[in-house]
C-alpha positions, -999 to +999 in steps of 0.1 A: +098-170-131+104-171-095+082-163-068+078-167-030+050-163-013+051-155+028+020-142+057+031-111+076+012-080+093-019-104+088-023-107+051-005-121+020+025-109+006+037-122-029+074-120-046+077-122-084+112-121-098+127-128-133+165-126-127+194-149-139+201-156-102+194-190-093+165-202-076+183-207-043+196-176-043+167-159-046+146-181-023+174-167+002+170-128-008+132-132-008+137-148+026+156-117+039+129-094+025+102-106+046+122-105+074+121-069+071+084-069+070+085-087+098+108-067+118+083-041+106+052-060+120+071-067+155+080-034+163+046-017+145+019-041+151-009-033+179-021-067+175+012-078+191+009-071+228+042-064+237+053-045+204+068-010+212+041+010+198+013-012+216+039+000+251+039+035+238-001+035+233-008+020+271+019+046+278+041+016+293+069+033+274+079+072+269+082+088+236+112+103+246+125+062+247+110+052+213+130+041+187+144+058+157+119+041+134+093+045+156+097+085+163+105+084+120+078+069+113+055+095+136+071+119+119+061+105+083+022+101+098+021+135+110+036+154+071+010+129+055-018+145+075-005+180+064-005+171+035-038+151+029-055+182+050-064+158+079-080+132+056-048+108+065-049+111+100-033+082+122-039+104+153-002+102+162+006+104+195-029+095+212-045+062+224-058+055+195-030+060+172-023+034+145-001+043+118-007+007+103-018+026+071+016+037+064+038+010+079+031-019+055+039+002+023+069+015+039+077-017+048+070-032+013+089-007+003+118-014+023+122-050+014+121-036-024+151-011-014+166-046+000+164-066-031+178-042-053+207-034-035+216-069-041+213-069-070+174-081-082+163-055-111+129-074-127+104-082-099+069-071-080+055-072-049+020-079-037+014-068-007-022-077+004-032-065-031-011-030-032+017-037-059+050-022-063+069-027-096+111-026-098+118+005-112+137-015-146+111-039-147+103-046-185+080-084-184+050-070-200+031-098-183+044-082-148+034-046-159-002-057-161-019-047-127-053-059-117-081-045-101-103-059-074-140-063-083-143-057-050-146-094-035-120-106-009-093-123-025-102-156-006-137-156-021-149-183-050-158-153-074-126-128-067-112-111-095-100-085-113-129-059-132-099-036-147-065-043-162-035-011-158-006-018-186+021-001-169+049-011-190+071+022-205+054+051-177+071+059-145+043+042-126+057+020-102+027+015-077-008+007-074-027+012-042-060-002-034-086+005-005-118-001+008-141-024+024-143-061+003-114-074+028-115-059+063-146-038+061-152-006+074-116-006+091-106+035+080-121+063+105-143+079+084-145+116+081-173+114+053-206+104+071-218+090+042-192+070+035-201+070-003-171+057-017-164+017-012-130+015-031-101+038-044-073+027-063-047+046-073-015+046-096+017+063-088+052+065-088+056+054-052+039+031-034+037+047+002+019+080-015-005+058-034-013+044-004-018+068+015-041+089-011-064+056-019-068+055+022-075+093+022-099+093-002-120+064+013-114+087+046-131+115+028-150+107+002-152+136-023-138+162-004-104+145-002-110+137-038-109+165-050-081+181-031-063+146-046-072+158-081-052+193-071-024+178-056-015+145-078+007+167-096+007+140-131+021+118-103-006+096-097-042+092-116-067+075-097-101+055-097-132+055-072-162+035-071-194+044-053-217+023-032-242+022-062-214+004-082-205+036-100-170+046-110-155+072-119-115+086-124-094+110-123-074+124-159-053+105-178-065+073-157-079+053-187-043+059-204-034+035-180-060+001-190-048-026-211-060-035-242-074-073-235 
């Protein structure tokens, strides 16, 4: 198996890849990929002072001048927040919008387009923990999907506390957020913040990943409206500050027999 592992948009990102292809050339298609994340993180990333969006938030630089992907990707922000009811909210448009919660799936999901337009069928991506699976991927050991036990994955004692077997359903993505690596990083609209991680399985990866972020956003209100609109495209599990969890149907279809 071949895998390449790169840093961009300040975390880890992690290639996987079982494909005939030599090693070189795959080193080289892997390399491409996280170009486009990095094109991504340039152009996206408020940490980067001089990155368009970080000019369009100090108003250095009109809207009317933005970039395609940037005014796209505004676009994108702005149907998630219909569609969440306001629970995804990246406050597009103000000083303090950041549509970092979108970007890096879209991203991921990008350099995924990338690789198998040239050809790469079997591989995964990590990115920072969110997974996105090759639509023909068939390595059972690849289907298998862990979940954090909510530890950052730099500590002694991280690790997984559930298994997914994803191998022969259509889902292609897990989703993770919460607080064990950056904190309290997601505006809040649930004072008490009762819910300290969501994960979530789905067919793609940016609206699994914008649903776990929702729901950590707010808390059982937006998990319920996830319940109504998941559609049997995603299934879902939460877990409470008391170290509770609890899921949404069909999730437990999902764990692997170990």
């Amino acid at each position: 198996m071949f895998r390449h592992q790169a840093t961009c948009m300040g975390t880890g990102f992690i290639f996987q890849i079982e494909d005939e292809a030599g090693d070189l050339r795959l080193e080289e298609l892997s390399a491409s990929a996280v170009e486009i994340l990095e094109d991504a993180n340039q152009r996206f990333s408020l940490y980067i002072i001089d990155s368009e969006i970080s000019r369009l938030v100090r108003g250095e630089l009109a809207w009317d001048l933005a970039s395609h992907p940037q005014l796209m990707i505004r676009e994108l922000v702005e149907g998630w927040r219909e569609k969440t009811a306001g629970f995804f909210d990246a406050r597009a448009g103000g000083a303090d919008y950041d549509p970092s919660g979108l970007v890096k799936s879209w991203a991921t999901q990008n350099a995924a387009d990338f690789l198998l337009a040239n050809g790469v069928r079997h591989f995964t991506v990590n990115a920072g923990g969110d997974i996105l699976l090759s639509p023909e991927l068939k390595s059972a050991l690849l289907n298998r999907v862990g979940l954090s036990n909510l530890k950052s994955i730099g500590a002694e004692d991280a690790g997984a506390n559930l298994v997914l077997n994803l191998l022969g359903t259509n889902f292609r993505a897990v989703a993770t957020s919460g607080i064990s690596e950056r904190g309290e990083h997601i505006w809040r609209q649930d004072q008490q913040a009762e819910l300290v991680q969501v994960s979530v399985a789905g067919i793609d990866l940016v609206e699994a990943d914008i649903w776990a972020t929702a729901i950590i956003s707010g808390g059982m209100a937006a998990w319920r409206l996830f319940e109504e609109r998941s559609e049997g495209r995603m299934r879902a599990i939460a877990t409470t500050r008391d170290g509770s969890m609890f899921t949404s149907p069909g999730f437990t279809d999902l764990l692997a027999r170990l």
